[in-house]
N, C-alpha and C positions, 0 to 999 in steps of 0.2 A: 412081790408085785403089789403095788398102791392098787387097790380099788377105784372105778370112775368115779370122778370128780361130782360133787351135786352140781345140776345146774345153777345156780345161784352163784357158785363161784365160777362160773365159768362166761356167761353171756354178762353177767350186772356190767355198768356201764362203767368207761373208765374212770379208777378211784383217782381223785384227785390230790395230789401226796403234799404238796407246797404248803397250804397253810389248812388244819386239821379243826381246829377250835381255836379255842381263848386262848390253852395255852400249850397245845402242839402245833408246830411247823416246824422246816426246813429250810438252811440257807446254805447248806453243805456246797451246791454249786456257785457260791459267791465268795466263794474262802469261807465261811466261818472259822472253821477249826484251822487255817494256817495262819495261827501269829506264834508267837516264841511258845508262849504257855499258857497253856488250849483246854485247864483243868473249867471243871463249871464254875467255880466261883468267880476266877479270872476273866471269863469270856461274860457271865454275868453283869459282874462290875461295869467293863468294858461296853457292853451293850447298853446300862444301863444310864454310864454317865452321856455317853454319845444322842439317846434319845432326850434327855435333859437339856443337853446344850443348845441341839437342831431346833428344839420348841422355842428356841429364844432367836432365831436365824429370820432376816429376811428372807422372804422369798425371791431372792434375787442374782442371777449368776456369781457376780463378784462376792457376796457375804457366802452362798454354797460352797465355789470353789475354796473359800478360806476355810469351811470349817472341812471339809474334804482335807488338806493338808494339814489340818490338824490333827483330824485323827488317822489319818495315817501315822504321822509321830508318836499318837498315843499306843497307836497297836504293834511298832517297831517294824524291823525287816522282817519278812515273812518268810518262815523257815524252806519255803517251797519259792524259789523269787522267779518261776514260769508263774505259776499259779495265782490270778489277780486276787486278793484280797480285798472286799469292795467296803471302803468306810463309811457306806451309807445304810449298811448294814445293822441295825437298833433294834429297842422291844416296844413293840406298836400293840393297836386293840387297846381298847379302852381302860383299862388299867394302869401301865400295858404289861403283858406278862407272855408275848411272844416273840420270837425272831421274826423281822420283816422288814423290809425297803422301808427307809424313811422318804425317798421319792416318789412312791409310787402315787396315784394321787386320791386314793382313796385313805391314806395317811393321813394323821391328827395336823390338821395347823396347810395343808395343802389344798385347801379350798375345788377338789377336785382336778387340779393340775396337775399334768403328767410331765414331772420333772426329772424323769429317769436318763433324756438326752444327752444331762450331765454326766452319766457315769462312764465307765471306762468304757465299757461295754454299748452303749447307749439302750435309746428306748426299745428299739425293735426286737434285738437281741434278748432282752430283759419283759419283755411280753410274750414273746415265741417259744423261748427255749425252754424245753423239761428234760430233765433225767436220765441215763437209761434205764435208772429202773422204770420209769414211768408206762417203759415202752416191752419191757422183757421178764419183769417179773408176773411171775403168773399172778391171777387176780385175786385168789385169796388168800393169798401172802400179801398183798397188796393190802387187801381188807382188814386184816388180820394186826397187822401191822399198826392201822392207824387205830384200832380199839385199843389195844398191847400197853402204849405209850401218851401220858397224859403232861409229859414233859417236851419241852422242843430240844433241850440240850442229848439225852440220849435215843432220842426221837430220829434226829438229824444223823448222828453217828452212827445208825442199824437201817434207814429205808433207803439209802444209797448202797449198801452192800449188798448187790443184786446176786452173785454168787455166790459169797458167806451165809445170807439167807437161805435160800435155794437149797445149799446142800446139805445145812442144818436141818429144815425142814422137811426134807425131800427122808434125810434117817429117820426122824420124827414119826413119818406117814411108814415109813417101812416097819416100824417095828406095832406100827399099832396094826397096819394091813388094811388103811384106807386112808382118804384124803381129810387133812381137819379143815372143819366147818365152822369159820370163824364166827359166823351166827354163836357158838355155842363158847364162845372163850369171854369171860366176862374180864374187866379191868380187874377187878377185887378177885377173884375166883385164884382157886389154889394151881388151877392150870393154865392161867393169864399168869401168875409168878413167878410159875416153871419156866414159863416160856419165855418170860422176862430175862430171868437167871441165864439159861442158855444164850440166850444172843446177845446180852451186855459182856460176856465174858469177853467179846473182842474191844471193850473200851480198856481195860485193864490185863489184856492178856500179862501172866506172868514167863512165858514162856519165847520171850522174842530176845533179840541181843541187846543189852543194854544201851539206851539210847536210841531204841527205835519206837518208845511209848508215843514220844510228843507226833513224831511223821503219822504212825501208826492211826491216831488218834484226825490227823488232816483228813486222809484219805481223799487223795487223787481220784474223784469219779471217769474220769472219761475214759472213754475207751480209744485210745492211741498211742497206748504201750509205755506211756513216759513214767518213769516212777512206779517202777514195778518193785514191790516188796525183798526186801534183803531176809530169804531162808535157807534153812539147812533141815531138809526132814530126809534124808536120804533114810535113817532110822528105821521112817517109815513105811512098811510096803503094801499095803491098802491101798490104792489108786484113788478111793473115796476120801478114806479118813487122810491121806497126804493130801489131797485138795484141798482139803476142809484147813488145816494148818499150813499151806499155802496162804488162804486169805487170810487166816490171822497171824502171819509174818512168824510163824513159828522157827526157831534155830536153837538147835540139842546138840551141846559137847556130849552126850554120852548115851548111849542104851538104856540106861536107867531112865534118866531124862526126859526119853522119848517116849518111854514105857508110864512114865507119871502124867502126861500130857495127856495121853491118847485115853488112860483113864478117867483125868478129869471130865476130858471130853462125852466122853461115853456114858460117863456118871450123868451128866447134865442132859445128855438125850435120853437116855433110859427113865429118868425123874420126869422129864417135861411128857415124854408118852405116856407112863402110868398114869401122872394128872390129868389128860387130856381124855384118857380113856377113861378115866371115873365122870369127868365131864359130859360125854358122849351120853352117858345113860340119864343124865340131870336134864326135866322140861328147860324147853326152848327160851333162849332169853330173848328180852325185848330190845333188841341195841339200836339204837340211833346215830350214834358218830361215824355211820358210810357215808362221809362228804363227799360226792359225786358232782361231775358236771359233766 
């Protein structure tokens, strides 16, 4: 049984997940990760030539929609073709060194214009809508999260896994026998690492059928059942730990197999608690990256 929660993670107001800093954010619900091949460098390139090109764009329907079908071309069919992939999609911020709308109109070169109308989706849609994690992950996994990740690329692929989260940390708190206090997890700290290590292991899980890294890697947020992960953990009979290999698409030809998975997994909880728990007794840090509104 988790000990209660500190207040602090519990009432602070809601964290704001979309854009983190300079150089965490999220575009995970605008497709980021669905184009062919969704590794970070590919998706960097990709982001990078597109904000390049846009700063040479009028501002003006006809030159938009042309570079709009352009980079669609450049980004190919999108391995998921329900799933809109939005080409307006670039790295903005002054640098720029994060994911973000290049229409939005607080964007370099947008004069304050809100030129979102253009996209598939349009403005409304693209002002309104957040996550569900935004709305069901509890709040200091929430917090927790945006100290954790000082990248937008692994960033984007761990704060939309509202259940792979969850259950990670939910065995995290059980084995320490209270709630962590993101207050107390520094980015550099040996239990910001731990915890790192643990939840990236769903960008590279080894443990899925071959050919399901790059889908894996998209991740379908919404909740309307489409694209539900292709596993096989029957192996497994833990109700927990088969959930947990649930959302990392887990599938085992063998007993062994499943016997080596559920270890690594355990290995990586067991490590991220002991850190966490040397943590717990180290004075309080002073963190500032709770971007709240």
């Amino acid at each position: 049984m988790v000990a209660a929660v500190s207040p602090h993670s519990v009432t602070s107001p809601r964290v704001y997940l979309c854009q983190v800093d300079a150089t965490t954010s999220c575009g995970a619900c605008c497709g980021l990760y669905n184009v062919a091949k969704n590794d970070q460098p590919t998706i960097t390139a990709l982001l990078t030539e597109r904000a390049a090109r846009f700063a040479e764009v009028p501002r003006e329907i006809g030159p938009i929609d042309a570079f709009a079908r352009w980079a669609a071309r450049r980004a190919g069919p999108p391995p998921l073709a329900d799933f809109h992939h939005c080409p307006f999609l670039g790295l903005i911020g002054a640098q720029p060194l994060r994911v973000g709308c290049l229409l939005h109109p607080l964007a370099r070169g947008n004069r304050g214009l809100d030129l979102r109308g253009l996209s598939y989706y349009g403005s409304f849609t693209c002002r309104t809508y957040f996550c569900p994690a935004s709305r069901s992950m509890a709040r200091r996994y929430q917090h927790l999260l945006t100290q954790l990740f000082s990248h937008w690329y692994p960033y984007g692929l761990i704060v939309t896994e509202t259940r792979l989260v969850t259950l990670l940390l939910e065995r995290v708190e059980s084995r320490l026998g209270h709630a962590i206090d993101p207050m107390r997890v520094a980015v550099t700290s040996s239990a910001g690492a731990a915890l790192r290590r643990l939840l990236t292991l769903k960008i590279d899980w080894p443990y899925r059928r071959q050919g399901d890294q790059t889908t894996a890697r998209i991740h379908y947020l919404f909740n309307d059942g489409a694209h539900r992960r292709s596993v096989k953990t029957a192996a497994i009979t833990d109700p927990i730990t088969a959930a947990m290999h649930q959302e990392l698409g887990s599938s085992f030809d063998s007993p062994d197999e499943a016997e080596a998975a559920r270890h690594r997994l355990e290995t990586a909880i067991d490590r991220a608690a002991a850190a966490l728990a040397q943590a717990t007794a180290a004075p309080l840090l002073d963190r500032s990256r709770h971007a709240t509104r």
